[in-house]
C-alpha positions in Angstrom: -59.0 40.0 74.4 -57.5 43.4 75.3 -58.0 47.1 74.9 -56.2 50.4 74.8 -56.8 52.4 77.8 -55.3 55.9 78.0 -55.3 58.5 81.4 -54.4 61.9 81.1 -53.6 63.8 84.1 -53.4 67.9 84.7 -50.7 69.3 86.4 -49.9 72.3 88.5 -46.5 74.1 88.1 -45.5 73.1 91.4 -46.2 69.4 90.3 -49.1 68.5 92.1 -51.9 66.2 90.5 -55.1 68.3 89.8 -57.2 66.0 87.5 -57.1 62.6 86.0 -59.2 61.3 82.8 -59.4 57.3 82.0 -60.0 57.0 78.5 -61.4 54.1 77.1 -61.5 53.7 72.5 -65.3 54.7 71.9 -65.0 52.4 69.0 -64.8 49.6 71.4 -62.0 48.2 69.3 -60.3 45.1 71.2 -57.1 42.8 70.0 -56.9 39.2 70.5 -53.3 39.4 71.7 -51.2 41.4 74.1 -48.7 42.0 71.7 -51.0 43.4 69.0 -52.6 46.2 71.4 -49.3 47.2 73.1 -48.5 47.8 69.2 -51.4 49.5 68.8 -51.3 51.7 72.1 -47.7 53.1 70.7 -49.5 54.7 67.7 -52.0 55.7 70.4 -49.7 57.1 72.7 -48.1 59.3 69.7 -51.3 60.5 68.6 -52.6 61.9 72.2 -49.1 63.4 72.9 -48.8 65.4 69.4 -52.6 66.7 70.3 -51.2 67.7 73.8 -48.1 69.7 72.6 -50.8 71.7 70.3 -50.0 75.3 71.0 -53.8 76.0 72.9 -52.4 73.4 75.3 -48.9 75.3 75.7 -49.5 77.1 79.4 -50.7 73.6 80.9 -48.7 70.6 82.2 -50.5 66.5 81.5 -49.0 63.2 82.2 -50.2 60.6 79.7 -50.0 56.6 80.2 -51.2 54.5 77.6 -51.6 50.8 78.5 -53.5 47.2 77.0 -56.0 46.3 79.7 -56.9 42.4 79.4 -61.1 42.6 78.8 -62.8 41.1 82.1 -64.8 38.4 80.5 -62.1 36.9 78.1 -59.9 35.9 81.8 
């Protein structure tokens, strides 16, 4: 079993890493293969960027990473 995991980081102008976020579904929605939540995390990934190019956001910088993270107990 897998889920989506998403971290958004702030960054200064001159590049340097000011805060990170992990963000976890709070659906607690899982997938029983790989292959099914890396499809998943792409639509994922879309929405969080679209909301992150918003114009309140404009004047700040993020990094996004959107991954699958295997669930501990289903190893």
């Amino acid at each position: 079993m897998f889920k989506i995991i998403a971290i958004i980081c702030a960054v200064s102008y001159s590049g340097h890493v000011l805060d990170c976020t992990r963000m976890e579904e709070t659906d607690r929605r899982t997938f029983h293969t790989y292959e099914a939540c890396i499809e998943e995390s792409g639509y994922k990934h879309k929405q969080l960027a679209d909301i992150l190019t918003r114009p309140e956001f404009s004047e700040e910088f993020f990094t996004l990473k959107v991954y699958c993270e295997q669930l501990k107990d289903s190893i």
